[in-house]
SELUM-911287 format. One line per 5 residues: their letters; for each residue x, y, z of N, C-alpha, C. Coordinates in nm, 3 decimals, decimal comma. Example, Ala and Ser with C-alpha at 12.3 -4.5 7.8 and 13.67 -1.06 7.14 Angstrom:
# SELUM-911287
as) 1,319:-0,569:0,780:1,230:-0,450:0,780:1,320:-0,330:0,780; 1,285:-0,225:0,708:1,367:-0,106:0,714:1,290:0,003:0,787
END
This chain:
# SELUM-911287
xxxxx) 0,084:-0,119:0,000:0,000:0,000:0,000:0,087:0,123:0,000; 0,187:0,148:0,077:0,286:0,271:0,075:0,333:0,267:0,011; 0,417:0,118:-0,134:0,471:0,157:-0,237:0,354:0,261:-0,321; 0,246:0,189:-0,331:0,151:0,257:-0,399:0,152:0,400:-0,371; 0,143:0,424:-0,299:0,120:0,556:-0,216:0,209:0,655:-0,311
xxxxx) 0,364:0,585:-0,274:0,510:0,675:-0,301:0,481:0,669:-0,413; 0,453:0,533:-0,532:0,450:0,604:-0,683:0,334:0,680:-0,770; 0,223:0,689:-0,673:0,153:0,807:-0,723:0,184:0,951:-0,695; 0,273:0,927:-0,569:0,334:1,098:-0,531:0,447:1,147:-0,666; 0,534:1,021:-0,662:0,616:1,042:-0,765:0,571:1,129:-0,893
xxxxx) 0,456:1,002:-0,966:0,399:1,031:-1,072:0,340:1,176:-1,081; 0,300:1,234:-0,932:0,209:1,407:-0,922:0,324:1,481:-0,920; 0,475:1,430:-0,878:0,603:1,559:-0,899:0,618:1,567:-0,998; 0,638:1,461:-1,071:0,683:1,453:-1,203:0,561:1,516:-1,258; 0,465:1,450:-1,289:0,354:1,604:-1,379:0,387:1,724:-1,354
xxxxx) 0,389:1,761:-1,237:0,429:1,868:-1,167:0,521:1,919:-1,279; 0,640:1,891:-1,301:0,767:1,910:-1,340:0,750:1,938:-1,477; 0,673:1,839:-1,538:0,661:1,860:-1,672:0,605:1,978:-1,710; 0,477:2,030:-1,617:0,398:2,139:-1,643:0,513:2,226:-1,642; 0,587:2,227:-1,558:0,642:2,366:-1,497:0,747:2,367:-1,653
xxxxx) 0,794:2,302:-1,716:0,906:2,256:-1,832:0,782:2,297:-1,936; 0,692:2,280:-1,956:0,605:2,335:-2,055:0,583:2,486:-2,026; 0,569:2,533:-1,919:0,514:2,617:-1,905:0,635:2,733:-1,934; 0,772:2,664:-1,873:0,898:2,750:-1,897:0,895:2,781:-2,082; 0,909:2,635:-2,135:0,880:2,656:-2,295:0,823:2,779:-2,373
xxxxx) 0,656:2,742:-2,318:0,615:2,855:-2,386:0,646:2,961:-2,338; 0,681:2,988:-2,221:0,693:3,174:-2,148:0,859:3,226:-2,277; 0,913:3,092:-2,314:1,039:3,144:-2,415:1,019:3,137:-2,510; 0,868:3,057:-2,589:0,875:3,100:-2,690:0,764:3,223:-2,707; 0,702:3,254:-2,627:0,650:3,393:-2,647:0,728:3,511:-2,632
xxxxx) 0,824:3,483:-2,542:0,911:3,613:-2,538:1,005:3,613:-2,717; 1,045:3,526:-2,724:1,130:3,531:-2,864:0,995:3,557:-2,990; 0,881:3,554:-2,957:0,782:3,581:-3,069:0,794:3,753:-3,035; 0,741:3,757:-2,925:0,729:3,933:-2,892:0,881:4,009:-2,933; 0,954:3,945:-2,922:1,117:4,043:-2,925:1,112:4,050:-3,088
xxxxx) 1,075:3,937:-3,153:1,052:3,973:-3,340:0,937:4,031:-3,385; 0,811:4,063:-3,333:0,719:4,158:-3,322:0,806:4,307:-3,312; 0,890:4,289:-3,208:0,948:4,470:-3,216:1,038:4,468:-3,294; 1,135:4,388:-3,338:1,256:4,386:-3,452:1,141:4,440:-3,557; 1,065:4,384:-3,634:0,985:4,399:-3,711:0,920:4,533:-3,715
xxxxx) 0,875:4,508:-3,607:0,776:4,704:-3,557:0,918:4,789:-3,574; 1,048:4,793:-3,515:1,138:4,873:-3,540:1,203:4,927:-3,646; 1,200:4,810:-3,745:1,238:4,737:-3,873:1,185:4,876:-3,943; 1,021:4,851:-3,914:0,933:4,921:-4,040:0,927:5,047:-4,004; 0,939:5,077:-3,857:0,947:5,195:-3,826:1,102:5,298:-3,928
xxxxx) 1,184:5,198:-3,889:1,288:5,274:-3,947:1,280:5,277:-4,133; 1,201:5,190:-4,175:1,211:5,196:-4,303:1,126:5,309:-4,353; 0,985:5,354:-4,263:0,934:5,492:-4,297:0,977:5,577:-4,311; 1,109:5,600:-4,181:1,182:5,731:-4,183:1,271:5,731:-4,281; 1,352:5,610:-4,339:1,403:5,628:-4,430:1,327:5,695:-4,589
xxxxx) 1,218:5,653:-4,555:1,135:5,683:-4,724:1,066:5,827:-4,669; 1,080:5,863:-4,560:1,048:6,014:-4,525:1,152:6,082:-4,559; 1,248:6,030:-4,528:1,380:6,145:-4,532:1,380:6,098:-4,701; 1,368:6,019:-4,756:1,427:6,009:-4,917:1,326:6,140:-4,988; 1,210:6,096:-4,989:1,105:6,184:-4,998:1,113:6,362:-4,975
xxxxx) 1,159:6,361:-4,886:1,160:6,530:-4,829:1,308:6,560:-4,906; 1,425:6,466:-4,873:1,523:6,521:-5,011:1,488:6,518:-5,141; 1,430:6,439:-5,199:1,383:6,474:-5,329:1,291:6,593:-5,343; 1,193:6,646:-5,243:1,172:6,780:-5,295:1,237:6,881:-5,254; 1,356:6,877:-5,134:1,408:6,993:-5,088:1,488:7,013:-5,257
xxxxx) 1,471:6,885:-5,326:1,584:6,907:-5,462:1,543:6,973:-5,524; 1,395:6,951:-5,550:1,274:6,980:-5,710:1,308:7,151:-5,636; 1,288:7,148:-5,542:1,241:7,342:-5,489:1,368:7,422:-5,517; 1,480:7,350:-5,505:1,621:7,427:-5,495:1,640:7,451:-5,661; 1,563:7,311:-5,807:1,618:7,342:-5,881:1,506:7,401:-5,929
xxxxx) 1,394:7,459:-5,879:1,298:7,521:-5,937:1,364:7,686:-5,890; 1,428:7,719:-5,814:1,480:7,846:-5,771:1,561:7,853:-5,864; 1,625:7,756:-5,893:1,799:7,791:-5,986:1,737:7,787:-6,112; 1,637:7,755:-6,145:1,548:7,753:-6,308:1,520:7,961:-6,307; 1,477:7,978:-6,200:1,374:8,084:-6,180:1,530:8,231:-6,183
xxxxx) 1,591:8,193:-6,078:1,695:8,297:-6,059:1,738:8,327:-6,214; 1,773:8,173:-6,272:1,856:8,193:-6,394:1,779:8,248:-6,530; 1,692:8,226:-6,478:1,565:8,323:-6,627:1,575:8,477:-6,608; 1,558:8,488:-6,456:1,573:8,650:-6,398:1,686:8,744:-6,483; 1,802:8,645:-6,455:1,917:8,698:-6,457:1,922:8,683:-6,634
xxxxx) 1,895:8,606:-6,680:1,901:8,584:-6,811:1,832:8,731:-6,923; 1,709:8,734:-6,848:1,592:8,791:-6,903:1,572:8,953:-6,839; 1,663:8,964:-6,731:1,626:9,105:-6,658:1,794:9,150:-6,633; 1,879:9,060:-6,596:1,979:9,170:-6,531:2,100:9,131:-6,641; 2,152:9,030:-6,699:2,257:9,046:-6,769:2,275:8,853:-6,841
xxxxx) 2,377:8,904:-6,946:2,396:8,745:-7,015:2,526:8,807:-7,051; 2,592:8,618:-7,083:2,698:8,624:-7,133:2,644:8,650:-7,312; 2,762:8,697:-7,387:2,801:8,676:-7,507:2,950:8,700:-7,608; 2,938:8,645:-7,699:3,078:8,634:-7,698:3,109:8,686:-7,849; 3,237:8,824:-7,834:3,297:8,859:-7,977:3,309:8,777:-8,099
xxxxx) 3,206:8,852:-8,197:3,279:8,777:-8,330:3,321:8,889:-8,432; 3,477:8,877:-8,509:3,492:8,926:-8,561:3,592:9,058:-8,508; 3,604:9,084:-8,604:3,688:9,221:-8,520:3,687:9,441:-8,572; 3,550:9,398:-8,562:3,497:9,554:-8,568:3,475:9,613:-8,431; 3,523:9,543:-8,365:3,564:9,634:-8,220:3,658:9,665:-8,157
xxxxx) 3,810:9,589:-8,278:3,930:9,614:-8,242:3,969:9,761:-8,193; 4,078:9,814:-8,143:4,153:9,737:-8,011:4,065:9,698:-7,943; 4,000:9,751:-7,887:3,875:9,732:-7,724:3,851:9,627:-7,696; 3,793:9,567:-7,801:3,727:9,400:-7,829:3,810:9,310:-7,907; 3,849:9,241:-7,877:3,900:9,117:-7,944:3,801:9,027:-7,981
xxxxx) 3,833:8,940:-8,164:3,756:8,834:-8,170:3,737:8,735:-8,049; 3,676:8,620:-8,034:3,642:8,526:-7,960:3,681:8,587:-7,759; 3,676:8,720:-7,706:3,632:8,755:-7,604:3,466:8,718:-7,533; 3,470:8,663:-7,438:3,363:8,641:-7,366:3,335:8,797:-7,305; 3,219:8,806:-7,254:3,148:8,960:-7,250:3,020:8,918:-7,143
xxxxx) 3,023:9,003:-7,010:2,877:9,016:-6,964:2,816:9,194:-7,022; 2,701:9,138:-7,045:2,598:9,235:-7,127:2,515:9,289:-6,984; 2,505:9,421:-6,943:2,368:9,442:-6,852:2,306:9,498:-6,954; 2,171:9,387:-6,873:2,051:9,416:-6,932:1,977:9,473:-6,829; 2,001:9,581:-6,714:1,937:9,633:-6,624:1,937:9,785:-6,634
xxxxx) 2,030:9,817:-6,666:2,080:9,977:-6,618:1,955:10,038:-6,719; 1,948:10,021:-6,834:1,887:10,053:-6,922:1,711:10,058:-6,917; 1,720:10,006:-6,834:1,539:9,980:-6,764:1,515:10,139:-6,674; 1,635:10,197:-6,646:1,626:10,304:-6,569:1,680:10,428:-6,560; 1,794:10,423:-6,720:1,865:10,546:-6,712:1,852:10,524:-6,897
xxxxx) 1,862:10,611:-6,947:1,924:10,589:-7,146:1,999:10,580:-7,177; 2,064:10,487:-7,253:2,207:10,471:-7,292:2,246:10,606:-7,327; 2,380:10,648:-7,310:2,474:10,694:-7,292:2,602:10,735:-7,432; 2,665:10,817:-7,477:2,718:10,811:-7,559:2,865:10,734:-7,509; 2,904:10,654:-7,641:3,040:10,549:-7,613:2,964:10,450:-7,536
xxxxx) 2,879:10,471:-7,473:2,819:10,346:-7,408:2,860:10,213:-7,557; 2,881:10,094:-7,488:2,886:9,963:-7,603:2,801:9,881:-7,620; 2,706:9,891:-7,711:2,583:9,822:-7,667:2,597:9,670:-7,760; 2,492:9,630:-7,746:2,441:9,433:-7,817:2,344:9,461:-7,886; 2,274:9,483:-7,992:2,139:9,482:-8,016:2,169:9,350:-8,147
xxxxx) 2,025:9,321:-8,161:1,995:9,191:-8,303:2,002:9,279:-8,416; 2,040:9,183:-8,505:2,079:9,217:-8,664:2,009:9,097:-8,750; 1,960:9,110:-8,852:1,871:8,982:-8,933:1,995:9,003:-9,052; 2,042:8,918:-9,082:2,127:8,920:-9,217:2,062:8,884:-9,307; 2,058:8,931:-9,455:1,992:8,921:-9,531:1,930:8,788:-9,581
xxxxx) 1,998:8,665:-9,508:1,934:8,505:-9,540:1,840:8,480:-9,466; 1,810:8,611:-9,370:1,695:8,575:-9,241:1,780:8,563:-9,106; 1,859:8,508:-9,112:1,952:8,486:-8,975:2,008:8,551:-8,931; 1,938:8,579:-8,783:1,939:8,685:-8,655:2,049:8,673:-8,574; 2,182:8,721:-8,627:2,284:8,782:-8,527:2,253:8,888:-8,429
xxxxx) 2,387:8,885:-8,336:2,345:9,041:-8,279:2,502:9,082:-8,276; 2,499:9,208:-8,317:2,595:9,299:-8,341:2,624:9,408:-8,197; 2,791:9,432:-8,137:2,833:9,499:-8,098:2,892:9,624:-8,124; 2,830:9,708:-8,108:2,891:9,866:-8,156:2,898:9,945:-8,017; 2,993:10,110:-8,058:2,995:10,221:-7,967:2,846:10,318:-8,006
xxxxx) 2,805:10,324:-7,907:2,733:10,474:-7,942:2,774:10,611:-7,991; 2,759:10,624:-8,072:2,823:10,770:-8,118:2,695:10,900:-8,098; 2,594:10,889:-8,162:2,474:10,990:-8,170:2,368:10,953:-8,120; 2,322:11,072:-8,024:2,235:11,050:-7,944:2,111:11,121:-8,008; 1,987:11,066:-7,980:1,835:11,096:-8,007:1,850:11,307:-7,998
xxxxx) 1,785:11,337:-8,073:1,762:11,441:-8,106:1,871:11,534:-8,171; 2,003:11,428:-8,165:2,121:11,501:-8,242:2,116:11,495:-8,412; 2,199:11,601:-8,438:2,296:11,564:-8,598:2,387:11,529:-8,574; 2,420:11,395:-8,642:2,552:11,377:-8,690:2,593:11,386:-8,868; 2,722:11,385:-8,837:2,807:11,425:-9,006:2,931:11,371:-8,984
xxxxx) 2,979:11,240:-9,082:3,122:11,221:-9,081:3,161:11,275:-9,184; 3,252:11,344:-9,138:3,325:11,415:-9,292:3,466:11,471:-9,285; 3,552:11,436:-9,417:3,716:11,460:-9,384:3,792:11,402:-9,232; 3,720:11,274:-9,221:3,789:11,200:-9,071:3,742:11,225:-8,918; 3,627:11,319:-8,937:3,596:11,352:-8,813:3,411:11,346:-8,794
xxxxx) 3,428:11,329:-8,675:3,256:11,301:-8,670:3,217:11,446:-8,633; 3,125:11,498:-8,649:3,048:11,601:-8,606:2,909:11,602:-8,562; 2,896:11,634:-8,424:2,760:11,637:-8,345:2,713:11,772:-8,319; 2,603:11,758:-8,399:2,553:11,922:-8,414:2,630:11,991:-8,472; 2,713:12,003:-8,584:2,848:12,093:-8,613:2,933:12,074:-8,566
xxxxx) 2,943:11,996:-8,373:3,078:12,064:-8,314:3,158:11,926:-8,363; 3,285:11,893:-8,336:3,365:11,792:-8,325:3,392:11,730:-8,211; 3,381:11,605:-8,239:3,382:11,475:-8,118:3,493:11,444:-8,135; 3,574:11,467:-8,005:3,729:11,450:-7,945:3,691:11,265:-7,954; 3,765:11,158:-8,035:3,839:11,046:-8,007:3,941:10,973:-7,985
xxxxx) 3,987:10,871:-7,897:4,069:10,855:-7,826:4,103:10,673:-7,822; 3,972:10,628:-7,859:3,947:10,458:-7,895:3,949:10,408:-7,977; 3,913:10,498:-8,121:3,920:10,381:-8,222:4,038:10,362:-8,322; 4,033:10,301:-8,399:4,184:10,269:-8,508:4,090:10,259:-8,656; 4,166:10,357:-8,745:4,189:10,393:-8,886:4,092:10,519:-8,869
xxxxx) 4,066:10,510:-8,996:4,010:10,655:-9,055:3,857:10,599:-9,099; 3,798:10,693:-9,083:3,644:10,740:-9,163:3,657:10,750:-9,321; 3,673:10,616:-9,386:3,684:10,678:-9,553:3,581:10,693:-9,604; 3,481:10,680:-9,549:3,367:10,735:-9,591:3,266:10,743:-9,480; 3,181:10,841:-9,494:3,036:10,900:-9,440:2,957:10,850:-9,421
xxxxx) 2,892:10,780:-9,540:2,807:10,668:-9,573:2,686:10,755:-9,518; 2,597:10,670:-9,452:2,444:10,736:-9,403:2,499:10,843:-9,368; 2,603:10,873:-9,251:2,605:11,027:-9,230:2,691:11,127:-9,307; 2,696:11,079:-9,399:2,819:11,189:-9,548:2,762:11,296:-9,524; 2,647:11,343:-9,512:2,560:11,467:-9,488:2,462:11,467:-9,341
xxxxx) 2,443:11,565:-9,300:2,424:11,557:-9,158:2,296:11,464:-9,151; 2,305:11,389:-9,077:2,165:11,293:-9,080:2,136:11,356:-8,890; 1,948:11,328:-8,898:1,922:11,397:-8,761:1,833:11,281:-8,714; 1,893:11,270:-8,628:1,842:11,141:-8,519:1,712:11,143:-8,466; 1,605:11,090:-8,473:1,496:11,040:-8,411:1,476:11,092:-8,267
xxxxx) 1,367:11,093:-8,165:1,350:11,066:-8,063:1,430:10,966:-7,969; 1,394:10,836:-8,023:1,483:10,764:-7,961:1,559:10,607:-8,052; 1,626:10,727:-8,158:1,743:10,657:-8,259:1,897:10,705:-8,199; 1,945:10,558:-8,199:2,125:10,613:-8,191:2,198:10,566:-8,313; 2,295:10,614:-8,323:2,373:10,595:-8,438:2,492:10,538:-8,373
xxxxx) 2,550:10,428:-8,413:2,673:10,343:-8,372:2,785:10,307:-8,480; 2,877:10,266:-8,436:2,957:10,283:-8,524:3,111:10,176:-8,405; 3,166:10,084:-8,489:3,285:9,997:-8,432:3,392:10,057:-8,436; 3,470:10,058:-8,332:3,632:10,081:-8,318:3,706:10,076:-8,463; 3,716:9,943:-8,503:3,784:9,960:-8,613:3,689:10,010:-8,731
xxxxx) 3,719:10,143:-8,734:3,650:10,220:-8,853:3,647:10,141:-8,949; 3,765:10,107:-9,084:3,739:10,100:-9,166:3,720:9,984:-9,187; 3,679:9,880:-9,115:3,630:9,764:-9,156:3,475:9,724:-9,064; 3,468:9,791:-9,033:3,281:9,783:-8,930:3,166:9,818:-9,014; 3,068:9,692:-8,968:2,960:9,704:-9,055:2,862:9,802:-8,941
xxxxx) 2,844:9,921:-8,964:2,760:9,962:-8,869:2,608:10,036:-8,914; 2,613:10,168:-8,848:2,518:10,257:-8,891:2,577:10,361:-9,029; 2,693:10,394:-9,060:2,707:10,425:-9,149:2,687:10,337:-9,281; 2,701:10,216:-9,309:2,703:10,142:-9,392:2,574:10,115:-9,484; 2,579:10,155:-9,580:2,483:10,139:-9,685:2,481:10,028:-9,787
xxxxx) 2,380:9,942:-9,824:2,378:9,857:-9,957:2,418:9,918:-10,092; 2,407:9,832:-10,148:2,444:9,860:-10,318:2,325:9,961:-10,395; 2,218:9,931:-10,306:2,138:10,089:-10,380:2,111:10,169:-10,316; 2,241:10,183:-10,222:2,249:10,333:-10,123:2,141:10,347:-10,005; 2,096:10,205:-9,943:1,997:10,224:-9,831:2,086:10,216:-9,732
xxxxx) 2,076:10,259:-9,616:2,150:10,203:-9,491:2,147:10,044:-9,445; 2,201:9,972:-9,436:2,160:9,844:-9,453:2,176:9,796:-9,246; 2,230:9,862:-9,172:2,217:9,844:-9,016:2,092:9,995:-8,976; 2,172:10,091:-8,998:2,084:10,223:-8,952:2,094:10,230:-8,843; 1,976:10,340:-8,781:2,028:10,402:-8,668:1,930:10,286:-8,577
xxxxx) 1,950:10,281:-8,480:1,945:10,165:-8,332:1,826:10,251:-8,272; 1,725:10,187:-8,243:1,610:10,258:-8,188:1,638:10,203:-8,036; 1,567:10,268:-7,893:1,638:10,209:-7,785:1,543:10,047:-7,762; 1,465:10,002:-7,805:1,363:9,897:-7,771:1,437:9,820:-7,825; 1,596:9,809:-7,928:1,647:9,678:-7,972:1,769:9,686:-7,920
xxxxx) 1,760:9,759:-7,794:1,887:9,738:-7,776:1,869:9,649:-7,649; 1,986:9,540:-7,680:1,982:9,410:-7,548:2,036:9,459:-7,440; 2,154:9,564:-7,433:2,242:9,570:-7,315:2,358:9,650:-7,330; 2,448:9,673:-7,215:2,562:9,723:-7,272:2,642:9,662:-7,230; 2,749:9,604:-7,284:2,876:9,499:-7,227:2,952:9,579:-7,124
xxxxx) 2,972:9,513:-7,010:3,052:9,620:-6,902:3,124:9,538:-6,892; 3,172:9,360:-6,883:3,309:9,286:-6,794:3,324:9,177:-6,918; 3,453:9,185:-6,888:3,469:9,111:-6,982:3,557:8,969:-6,924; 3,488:8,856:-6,942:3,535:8,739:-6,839:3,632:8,632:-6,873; 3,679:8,624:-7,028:3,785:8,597:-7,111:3,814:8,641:-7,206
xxxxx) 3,976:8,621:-7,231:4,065:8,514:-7,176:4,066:8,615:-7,047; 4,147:8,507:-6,932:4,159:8,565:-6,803:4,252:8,653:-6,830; 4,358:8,660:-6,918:4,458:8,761:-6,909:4,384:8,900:-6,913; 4,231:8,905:-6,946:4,189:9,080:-7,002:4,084:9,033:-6,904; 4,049:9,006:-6,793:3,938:8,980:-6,700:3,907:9,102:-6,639
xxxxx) 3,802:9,138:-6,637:3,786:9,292:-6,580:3,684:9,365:-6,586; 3,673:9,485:-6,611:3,599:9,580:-6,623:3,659:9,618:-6,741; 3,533:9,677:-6,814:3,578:9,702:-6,964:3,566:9,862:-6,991; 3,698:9,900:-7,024:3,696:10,068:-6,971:3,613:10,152:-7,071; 3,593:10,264:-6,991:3,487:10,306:-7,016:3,562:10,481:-7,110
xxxxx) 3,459:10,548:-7,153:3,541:10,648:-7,257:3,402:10,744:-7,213; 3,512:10,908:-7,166:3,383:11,001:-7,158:3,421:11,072:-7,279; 3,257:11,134:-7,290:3,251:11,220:-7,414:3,264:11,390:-7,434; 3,347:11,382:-7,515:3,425:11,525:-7,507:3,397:11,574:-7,634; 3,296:11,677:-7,669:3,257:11,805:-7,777:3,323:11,886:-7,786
xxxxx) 3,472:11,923:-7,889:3,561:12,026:-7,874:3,493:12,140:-7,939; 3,440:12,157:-8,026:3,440:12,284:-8,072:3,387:12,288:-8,204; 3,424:12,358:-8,294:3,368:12,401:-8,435:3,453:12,271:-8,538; 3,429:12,256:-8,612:3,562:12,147:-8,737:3,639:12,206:-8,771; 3,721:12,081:-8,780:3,884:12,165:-8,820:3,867:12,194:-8,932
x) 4,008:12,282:-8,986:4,019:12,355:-9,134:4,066:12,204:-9,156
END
């Protein structure tokens, strides 16, 4: 009877034991389920922030290159552009293949200027729209007259100091021509090879003429190559001496 006894006690530790070995089991495998519940929850957490932060850099991008679209139209369209010498009807001053900033601002608020150097478009006779660099010589409401090597504004003589060769001819202004409201007359450094406002076609029309101010793009002030001539592009005041020489 007491063996009996002892191996049913046995048999209730041992259940005992087993429960407690099951029960340890699952308490570890729920904890290792819950600890990959948060790997997972952490996981995705961090993968949002990653596609938040990818997200917010891709538009801090779109906005930065929608500014640099916007600035560069401004600047394009309101305050200044590059362009670059062709040719050499602006010798000395200008050299062929010189790079050039043009303002396109000043002019919104003051009138060009005599010697000012302006940019305006040119259509060449195939249709194709260059744009040509010249000096200002005659201003709106003036006469000018080239004649015997010298320019004349209003009669008097215009002291020069910039350009190279001679006036061999007059051309539009051989006889005093009188400027518009708001016509200038221009004319390149190197006189005798510049296609400008003096220059006439083969049946004696002016074939550039005088520069009204609505085509004019700008006036070149810096000049940004080659670096050896990097700078400011000097400037020439205008000096009316007097009556024409004998």
């Amino acid at each position: 009877m007491e063996s009996q006894d002892q191996e049913l006690q046995e048999k209730f530790h041992q259940g005992l034991q087993e429960e407690e070995l099951t029960f340890d089991v699952d308490a570890d495998y729920q904890m290792e389920l819950q600890n990959k519940k948060s790997r997972k929850s952490l996981e995705s957490k961090i993968k949002k922030e990653k596609r938040k932060k990818r997200l917010a850099s891709g538009l801090e991008f779109v906005v930065y290159a929608g500014i640099a679209v916007i600035i560069t139209y401004l600047v394009l369209n309101f305050i200044g552009q590059r362009t670059v010498v062709e040719g050499n009807s602006m010798w000395p001053t200008l050299n062929d293949g010189e790079s050039l900033i043009v303002d396109k601002l000043t002019y919104r608020f003051q009138a060009p200027k005599r010697f000012d150097i302006i940019v305006f478009p040119y259509q060449e006779n195939n249709g194709r729209e260059v744009y040509y660099i010249k000096r200002i010589i005659g201003l709106p409401g003036e006469s000018i007259q080239i004649s015997d090597n010298q320019i004349l504004i209003d009669g008097k003589v215009l002291e020069e100091e910039y350009g190279y060769g001679q006036y061999t001819e007059g051309g539009y202004a051989e006889k005093p021509l009188y400027l518009g409201a708001d016509e200038y007359f221009v004319i390149g450094d190197n006189r005798s090879i510049s296609k400008d406002s003096r220059y006439l076609n083969d049946l004696g029309q002016p074939e550039v003429g005088c520069i009204h101010r609505d085509e004019i793009l700008g006036r070149a002030v810096f000049r940004i190559w080659p670096l050896s001539e990097f700078g400011k592009i000097k400037t020439v005041e205008s000096n009316i001496i007097g009556s024409p020489k004998e």
